[in-house]
VEXPA-528781 format. One record per residue: residue number from 1; residue in one letter; x, y, z of N, C-alpha, C in turn. Coordinates in nm, 4 decimals, always signed. Example, Ala and Ser with C-alpha at 12.3 -4.5 7.8 and 13.67 -1.06 7.14 Angstrom:
BEGIN
<1,"A",<+1.3190,-0.5690,+0.7800>,<+1.2300,-0.4500,+0.7800>,<+1.3200,-0.3300,+0.7800>>
<2,"S",<+1.2850,-0.2250,+0.7080>,<+1.3670,-0.1060,+0.7140>,<+1.2900,+0.0030,+0.7870>>
//
This chain:
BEGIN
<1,"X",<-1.2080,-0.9082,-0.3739>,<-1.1257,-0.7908,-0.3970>,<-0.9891,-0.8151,-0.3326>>
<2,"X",<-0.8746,-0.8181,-0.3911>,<-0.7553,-0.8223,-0.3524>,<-0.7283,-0.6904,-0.2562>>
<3,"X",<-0.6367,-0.7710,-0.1574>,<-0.6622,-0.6457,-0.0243>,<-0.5644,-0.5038,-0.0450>>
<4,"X",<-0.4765,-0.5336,-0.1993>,<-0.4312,-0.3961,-0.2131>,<-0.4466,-0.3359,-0.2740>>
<5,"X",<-0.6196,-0.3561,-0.3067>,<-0.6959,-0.2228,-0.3778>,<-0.8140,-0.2352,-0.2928>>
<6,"X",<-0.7676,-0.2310,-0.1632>,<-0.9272,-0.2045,-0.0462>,<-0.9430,-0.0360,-0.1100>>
<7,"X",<-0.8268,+0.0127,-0.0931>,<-0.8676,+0.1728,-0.1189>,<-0.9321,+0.1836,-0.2339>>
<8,"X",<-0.9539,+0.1334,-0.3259>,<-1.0840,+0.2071,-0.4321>,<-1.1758,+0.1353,-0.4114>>
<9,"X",<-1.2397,+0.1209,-0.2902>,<-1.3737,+0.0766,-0.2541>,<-1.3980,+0.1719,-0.0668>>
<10,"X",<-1.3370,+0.1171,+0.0117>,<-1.2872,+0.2249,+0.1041>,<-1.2410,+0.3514,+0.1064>>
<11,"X",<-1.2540,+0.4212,+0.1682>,<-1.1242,+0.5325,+0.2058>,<-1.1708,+0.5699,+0.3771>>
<12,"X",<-1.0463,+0.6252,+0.4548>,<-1.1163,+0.6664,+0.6001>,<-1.1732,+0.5980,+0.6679>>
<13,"X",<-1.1760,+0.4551,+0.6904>,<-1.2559,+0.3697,+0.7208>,<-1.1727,+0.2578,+0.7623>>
<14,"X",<-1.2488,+0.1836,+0.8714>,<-1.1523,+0.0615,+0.9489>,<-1.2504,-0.0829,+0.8676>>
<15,"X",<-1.1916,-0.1710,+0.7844>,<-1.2458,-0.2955,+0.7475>,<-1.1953,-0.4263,+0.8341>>
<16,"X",<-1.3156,-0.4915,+0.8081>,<-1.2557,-0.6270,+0.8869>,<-1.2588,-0.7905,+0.7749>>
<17,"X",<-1.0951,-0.8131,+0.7472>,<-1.1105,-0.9425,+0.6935>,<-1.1155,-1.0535,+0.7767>>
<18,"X",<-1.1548,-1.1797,+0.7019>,<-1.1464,-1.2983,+0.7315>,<-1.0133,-1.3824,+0.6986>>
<19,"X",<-1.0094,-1.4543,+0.7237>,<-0.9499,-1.5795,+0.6984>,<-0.8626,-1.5536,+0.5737>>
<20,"X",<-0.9526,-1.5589,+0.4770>,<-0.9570,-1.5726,+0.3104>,<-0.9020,-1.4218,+0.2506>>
<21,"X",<-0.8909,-1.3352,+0.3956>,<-0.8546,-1.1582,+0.3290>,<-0.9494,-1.1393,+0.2806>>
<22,"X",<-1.1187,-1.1429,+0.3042>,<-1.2136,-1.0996,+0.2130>,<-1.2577,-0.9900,+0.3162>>
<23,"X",<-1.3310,-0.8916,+0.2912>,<-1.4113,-0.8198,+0.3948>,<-1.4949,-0.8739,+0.3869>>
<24,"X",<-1.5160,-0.8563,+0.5447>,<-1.6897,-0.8774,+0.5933>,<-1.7637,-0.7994,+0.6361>>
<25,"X",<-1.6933,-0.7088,+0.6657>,<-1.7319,-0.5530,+0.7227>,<-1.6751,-0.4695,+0.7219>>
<26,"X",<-1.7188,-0.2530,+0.7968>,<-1.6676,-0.1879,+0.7693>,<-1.7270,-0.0980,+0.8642>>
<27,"X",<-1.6402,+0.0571,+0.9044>,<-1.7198,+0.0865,+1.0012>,<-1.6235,+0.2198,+0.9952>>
<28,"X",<-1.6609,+0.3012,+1.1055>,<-1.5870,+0.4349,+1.1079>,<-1.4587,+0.4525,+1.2135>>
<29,"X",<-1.5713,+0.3125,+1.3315>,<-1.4834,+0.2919,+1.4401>,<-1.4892,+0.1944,+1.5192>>
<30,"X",<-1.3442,+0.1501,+1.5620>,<-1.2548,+0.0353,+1.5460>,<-1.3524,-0.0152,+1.6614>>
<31,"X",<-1.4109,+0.0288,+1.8207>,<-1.4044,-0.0700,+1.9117>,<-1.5304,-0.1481,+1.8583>>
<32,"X",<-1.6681,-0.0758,+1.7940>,<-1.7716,-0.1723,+1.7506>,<-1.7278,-0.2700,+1.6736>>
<33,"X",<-1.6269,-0.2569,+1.5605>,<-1.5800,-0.3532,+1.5191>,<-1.5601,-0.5262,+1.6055>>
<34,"X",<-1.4861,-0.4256,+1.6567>,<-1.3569,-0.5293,+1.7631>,<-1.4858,-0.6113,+1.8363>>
<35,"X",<-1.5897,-0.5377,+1.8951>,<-1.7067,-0.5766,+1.9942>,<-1.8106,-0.7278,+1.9028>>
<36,"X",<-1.8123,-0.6719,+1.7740>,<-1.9036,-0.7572,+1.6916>,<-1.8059,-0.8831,+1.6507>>
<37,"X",<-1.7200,-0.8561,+1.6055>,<-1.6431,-0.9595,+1.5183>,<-1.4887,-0.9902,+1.6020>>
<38,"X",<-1.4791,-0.9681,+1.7215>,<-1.3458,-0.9690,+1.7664>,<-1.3271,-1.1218,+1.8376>>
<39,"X",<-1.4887,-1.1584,+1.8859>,<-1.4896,-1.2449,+2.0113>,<-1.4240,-1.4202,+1.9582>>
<40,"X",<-1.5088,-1.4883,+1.8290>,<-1.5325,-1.6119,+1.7988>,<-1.4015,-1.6588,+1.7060>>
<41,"X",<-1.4390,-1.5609,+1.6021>,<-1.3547,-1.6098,+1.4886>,<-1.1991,-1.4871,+1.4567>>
<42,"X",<-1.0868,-1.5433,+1.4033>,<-1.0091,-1.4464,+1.3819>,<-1.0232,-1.3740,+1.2909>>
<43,"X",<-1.0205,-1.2323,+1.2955>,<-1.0687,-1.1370,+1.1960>,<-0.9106,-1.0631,+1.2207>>
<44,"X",<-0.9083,-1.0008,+1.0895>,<-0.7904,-0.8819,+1.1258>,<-0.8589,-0.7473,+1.0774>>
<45,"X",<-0.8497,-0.6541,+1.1620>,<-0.8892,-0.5202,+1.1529>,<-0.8000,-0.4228,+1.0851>>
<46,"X",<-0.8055,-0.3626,+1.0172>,<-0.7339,-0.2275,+0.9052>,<-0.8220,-0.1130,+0.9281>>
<47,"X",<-0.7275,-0.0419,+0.9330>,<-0.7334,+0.1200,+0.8699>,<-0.7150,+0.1487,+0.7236>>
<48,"X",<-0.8242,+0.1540,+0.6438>,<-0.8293,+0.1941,+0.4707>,<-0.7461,+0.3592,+0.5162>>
<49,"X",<-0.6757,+0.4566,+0.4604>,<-0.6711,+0.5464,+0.4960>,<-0.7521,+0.6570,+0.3330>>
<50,"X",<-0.7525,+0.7213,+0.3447>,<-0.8214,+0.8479,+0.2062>,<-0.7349,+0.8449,+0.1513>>
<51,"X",<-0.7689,+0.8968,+0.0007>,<-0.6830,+0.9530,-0.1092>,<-0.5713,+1.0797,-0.0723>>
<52,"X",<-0.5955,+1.1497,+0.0397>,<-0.4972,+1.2322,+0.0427>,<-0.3888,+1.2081,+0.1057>>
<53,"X",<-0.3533,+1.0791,+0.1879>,<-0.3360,+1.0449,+0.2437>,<-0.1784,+0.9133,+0.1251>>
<54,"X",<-0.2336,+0.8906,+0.0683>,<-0.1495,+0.8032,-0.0078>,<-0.0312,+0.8512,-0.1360>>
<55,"X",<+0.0689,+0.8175,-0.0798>,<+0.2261,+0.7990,-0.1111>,<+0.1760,+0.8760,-0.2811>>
<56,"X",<+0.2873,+0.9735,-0.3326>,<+0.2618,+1.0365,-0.4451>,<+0.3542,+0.9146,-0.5346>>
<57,"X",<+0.3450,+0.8703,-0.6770>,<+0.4242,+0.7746,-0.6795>,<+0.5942,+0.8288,-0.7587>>
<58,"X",<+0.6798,+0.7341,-0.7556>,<+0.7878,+0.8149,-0.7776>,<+0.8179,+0.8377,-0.9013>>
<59,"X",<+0.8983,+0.9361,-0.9053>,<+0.9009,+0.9949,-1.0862>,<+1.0033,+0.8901,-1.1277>>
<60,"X",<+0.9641,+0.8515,-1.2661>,<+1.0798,+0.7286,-1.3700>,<+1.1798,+0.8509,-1.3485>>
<61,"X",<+1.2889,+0.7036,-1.2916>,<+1.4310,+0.6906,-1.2721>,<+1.4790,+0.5809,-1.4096>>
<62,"X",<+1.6101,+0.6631,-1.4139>,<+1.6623,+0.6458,-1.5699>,<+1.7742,+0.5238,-1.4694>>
<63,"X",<+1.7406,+0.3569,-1.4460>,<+1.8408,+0.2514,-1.3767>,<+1.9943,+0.2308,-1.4493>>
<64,"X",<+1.9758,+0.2692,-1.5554>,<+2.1224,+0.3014,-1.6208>,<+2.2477,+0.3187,-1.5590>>
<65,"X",<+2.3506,+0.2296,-1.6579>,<+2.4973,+0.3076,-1.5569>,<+2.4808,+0.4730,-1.6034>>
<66,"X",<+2.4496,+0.4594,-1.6531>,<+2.4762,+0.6296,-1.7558>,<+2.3954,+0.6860,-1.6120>>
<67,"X",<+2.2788,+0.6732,-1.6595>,<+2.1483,+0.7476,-1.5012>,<+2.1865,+0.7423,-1.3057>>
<68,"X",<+2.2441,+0.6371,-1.3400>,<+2.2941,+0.5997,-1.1649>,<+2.4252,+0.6883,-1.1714>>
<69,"X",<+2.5106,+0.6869,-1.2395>,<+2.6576,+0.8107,-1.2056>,<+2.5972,+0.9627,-1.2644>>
<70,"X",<+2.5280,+0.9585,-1.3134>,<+2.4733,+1.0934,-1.3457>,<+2.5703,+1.1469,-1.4782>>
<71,"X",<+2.6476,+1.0612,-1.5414>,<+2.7204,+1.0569,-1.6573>,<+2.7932,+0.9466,-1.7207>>
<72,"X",<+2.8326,+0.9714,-1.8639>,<+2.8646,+0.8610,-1.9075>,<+2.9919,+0.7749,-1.8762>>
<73,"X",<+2.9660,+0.6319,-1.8534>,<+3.1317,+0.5688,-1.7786>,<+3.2261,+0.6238,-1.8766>>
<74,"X",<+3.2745,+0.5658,-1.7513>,<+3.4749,+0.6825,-1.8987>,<+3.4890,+0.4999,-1.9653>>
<75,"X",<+3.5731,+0.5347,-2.0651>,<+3.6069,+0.4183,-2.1571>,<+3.7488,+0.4586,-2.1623>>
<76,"X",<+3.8145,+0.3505,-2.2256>,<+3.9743,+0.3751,-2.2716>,<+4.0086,+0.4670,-2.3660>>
<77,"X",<+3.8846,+0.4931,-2.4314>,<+3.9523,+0.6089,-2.5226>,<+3.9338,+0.7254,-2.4741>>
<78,"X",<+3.8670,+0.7601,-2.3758>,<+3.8881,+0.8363,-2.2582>,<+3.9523,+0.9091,-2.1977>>
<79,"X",<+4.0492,+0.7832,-2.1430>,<+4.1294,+0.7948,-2.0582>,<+4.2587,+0.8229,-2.1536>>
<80,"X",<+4.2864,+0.7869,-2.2931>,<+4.4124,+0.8297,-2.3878>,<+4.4642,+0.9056,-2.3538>>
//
């Protein structure tokens, strides 16, 4: 599982990858983690956080010159 969709398998929950970014585990709380898997090998520990919790995404933006000045560029016939 690619680690930036832990959240649709997680939520609320501290995981622990390996090496490879795979999980190997999962838990509610961090020090058992840290206690089991902290000592031998390098693990990195995360916080999955919940669905309510995650960024709303942003509404389509019009990248346009027209959309970025909020009107249309002036032209020479314009300016006549």
């Amino acid at each position: 599982m690619p680690i930036f969709h832990l959240d649709s398998a997680y939520q609320d929950t501290w995981v622990v990858l390996d090496r490879s970014l795979r999980v190997v585990d999962s838990g509610d709380h961090l020090e058992p983690l840290r206690r089991k898997h902290g000592a031998g090998a390098r693990r990195t520990f995360c916080f999955v956080s919940g669905a309510q919790d995650r960024p709303q995404p942003l509404p389509e933006r019009d990248w346009s010159l027209r959309g970025l000045l909020g009107h249309p560029p002036l032209t020479l016939a314009a300016l006549g």
